[in-house]
C-alpha positions as CSV (number, residue, x, y, z in Angstrom):
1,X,3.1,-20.2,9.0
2,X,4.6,-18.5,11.6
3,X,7.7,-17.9,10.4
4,X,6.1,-17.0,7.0
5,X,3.8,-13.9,9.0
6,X,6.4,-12.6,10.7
7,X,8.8,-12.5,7.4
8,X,5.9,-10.6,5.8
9,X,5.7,-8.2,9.3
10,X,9.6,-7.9,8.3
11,X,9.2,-7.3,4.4
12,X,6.6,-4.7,5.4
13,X,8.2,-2.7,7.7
14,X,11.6,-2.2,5.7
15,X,9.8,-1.0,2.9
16,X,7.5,1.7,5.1
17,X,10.9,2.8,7.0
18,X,13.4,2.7,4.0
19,X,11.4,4.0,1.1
20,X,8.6,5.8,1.8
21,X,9.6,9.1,3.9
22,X,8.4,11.6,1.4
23,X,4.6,12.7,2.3
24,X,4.2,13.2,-1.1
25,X,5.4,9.7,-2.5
26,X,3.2,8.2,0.6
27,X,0.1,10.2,-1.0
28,X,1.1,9.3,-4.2
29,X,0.8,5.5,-3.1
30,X,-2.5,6.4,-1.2
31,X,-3.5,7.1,-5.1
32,X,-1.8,4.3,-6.0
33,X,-3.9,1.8,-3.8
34,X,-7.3,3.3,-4.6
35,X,-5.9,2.8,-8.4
36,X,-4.7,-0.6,-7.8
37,X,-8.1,-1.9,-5.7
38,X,-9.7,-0.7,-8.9
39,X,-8.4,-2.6,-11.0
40,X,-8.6,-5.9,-9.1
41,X,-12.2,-5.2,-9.2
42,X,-12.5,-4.0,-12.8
43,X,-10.3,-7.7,-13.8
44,X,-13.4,-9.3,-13.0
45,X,-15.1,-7.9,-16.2
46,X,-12.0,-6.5,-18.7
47,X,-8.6,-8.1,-17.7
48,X,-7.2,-5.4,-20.8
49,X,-8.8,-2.5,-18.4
50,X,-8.2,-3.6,-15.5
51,X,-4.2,-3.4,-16.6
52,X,-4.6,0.2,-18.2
53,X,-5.7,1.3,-14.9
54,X,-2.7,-0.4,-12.9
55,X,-0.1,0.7,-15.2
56,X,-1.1,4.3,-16.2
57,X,-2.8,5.6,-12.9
58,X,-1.6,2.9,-9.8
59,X,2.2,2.4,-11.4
60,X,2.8,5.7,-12.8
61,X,1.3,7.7,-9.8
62,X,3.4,5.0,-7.0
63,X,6.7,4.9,-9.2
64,X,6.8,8.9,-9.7
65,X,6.9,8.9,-5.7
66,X,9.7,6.7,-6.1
67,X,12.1,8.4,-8.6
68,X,10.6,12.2,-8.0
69,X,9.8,12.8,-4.5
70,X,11.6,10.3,-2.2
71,X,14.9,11.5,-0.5
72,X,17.8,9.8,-1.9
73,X,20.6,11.1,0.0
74,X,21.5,9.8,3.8
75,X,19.0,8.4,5.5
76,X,19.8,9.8,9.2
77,X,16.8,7.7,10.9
78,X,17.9,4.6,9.9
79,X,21.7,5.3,9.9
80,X,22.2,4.1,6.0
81,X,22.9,6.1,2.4
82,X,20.7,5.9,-0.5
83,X,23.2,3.0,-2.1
84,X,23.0,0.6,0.7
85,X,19.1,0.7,1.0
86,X,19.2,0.1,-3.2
87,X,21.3,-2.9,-2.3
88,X,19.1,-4.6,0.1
89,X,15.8,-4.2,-1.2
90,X,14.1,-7.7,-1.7
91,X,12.0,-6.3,-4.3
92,X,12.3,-4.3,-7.3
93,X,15.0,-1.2,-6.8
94,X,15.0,2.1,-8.7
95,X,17.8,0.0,-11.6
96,X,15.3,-3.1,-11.5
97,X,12.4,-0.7,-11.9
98,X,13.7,1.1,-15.0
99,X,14.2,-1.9,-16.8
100,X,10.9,-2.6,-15.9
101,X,9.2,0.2,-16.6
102,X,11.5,0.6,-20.0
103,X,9.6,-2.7,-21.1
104,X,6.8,-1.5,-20.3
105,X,6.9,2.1,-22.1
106,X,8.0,0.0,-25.2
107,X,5.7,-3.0,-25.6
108,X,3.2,-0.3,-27.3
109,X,5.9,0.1,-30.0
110,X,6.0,-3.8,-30.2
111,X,2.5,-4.3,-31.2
112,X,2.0,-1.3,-33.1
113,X,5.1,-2.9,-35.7
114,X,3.8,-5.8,-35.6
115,X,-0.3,-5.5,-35.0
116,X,-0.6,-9.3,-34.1
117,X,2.2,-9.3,-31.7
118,X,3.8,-12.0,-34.1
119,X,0.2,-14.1,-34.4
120,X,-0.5,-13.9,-30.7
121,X,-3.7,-11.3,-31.2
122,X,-6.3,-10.4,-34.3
123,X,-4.5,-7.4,-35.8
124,X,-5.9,-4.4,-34.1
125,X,-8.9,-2.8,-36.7
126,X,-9.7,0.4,-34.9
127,X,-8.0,2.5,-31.7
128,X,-10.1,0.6,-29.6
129,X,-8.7,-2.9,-30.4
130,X,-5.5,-1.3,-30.0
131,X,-5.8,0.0,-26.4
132,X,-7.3,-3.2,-25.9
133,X,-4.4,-5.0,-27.0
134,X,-2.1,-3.2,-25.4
135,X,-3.2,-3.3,-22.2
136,X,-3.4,-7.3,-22.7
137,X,0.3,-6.9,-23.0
138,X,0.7,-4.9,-20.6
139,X,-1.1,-7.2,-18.1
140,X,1.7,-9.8,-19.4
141,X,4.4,-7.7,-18.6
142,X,2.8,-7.1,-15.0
143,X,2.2,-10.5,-14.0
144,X,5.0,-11.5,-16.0
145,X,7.7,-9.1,-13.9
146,X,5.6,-10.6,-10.4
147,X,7.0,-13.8,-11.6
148,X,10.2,-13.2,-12.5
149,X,11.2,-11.6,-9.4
150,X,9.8,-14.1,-7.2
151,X,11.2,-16.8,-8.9
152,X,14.8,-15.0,-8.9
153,X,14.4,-15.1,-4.9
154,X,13.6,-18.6,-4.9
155,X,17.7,-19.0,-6.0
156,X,19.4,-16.0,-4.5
157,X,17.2,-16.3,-1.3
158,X,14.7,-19.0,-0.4
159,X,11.5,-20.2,-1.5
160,X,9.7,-18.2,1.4
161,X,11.4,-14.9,0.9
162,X,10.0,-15.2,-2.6
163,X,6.5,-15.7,-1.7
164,X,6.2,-13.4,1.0
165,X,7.9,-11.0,-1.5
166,X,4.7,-11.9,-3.6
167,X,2.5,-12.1,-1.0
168,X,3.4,-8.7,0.1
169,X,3.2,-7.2,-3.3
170,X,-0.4,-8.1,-4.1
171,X,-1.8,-7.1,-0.5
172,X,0.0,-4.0,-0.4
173,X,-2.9,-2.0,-1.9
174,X,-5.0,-2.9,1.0
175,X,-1.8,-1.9,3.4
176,X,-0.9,1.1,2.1
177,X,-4.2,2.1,2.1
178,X,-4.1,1.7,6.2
179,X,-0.7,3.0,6.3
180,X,-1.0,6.4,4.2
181,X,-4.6,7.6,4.6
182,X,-3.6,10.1,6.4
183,X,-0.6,11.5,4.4
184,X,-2.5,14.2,2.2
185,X,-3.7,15.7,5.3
186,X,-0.5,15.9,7.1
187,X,0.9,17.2,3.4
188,X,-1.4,20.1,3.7
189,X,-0.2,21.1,7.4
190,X,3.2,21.6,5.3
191,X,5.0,18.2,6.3
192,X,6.9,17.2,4.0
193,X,9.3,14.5,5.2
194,X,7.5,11.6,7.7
195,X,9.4,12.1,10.5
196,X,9.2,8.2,11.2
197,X,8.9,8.6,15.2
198,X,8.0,4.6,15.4
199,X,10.9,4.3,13.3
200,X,12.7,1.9,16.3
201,X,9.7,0.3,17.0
202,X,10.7,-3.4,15.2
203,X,14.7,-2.9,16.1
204,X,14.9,-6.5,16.7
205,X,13.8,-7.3,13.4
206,X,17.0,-8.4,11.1
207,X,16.9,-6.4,7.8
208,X,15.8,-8.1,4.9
209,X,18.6,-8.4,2.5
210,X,19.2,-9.7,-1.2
211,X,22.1,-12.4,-1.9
């Protein structure tokens, strides 16, 4: 278990120092926490709206930080170009994330060509059903895209990197919210790039790279 925390610690840490030097993308994922803490209680009572609420406000608002608002050229804190971070991320890079989010965007179009989803749902009646529906489907492609990637680790990595990897994913809500809180404030005083002063603080860590 040990071993497993500090991978986590590890996991963490990379993906606070390497991606996340905008103060607008960490205030986006300060939105992006809120959103996603609301839907893990809203899953409780409407799995469908509990999904609408992680894709259209805690995705959308986390990945336009991403692809809008985060430096992509060389990173002079950590010594390393936009390409090289891309090829170590554990997770989901920018490429991984638009085939992602592609699938996402066009499951919609799915259901709304065929209303059952091929005999998987009752055919949508009213606008309701169909937001209803489509956030079922889109809670599929969610957990479905959780799985995927964590089972890809198990082969490329190990069988802990992939659950830390998932581990780290569903907590992060709860972290970012104790990382970032502070973020729209500083924002407002005009900073616009974290300056990551702690930014040596884990030096001995080994990054955390993909096979």
């Amino acid at each position: 278990m040990h071993s497993f925390w500090r991978a986590l610690r590890i996991q963490r840490w990379d993906d606070h120092r390497y991606y996340h030097h905008s103060r607008i993308n960490q205030s986006l994922h300060l939105l992006s926490a809120i959103s996603f803490l609301a839907a893990y209680v809203a899953i409780f009572r409407s799995p469908a709206a509990a999904a609408l609420i992680g894709w259209l406000l805690a995705m959308v608002s986390r990945q336009a930080g991403h692809f809008f608002f985060e430096p992509k050229g060389y990173d002079t804190v950590n010594r390393m170009t936009h390409e090289q971070k891309e090829d170590i991320k554990v997770g989901y890079n920018l490429k991984r994330k638009v085939v992602l989010l592609t699938i996402w965007a066009l499951s919609p179009a799915v259901l709304w060509m065929s209303p059952s989803l091929f005999g998987l749902f009752a055919a949508h009646a009213t606008t309701a059903d169909f937001v209803r529906n489509t956030g079922e489907i889109w809670l599929a492609v969610g957990l479905g895209g959780l799985l995927f990637r964590t089972v890809q680790l198990f082969f490329i990595r190990d069988v802990q990197t992939g659950l830390v990897w998932l581990t780290k994913i569903i907590t992060d809500p709860f972290h970012d919210l104790m990382l970032y809180y502070r973020a729209p404030f500083q924002l407002l005083r005009g900073e616009l790039i974290d300056p990551m002063a702690s930014a040596h603080e884990h030096a001995a860590f080994p990054v955390t790279r993909d096979a």
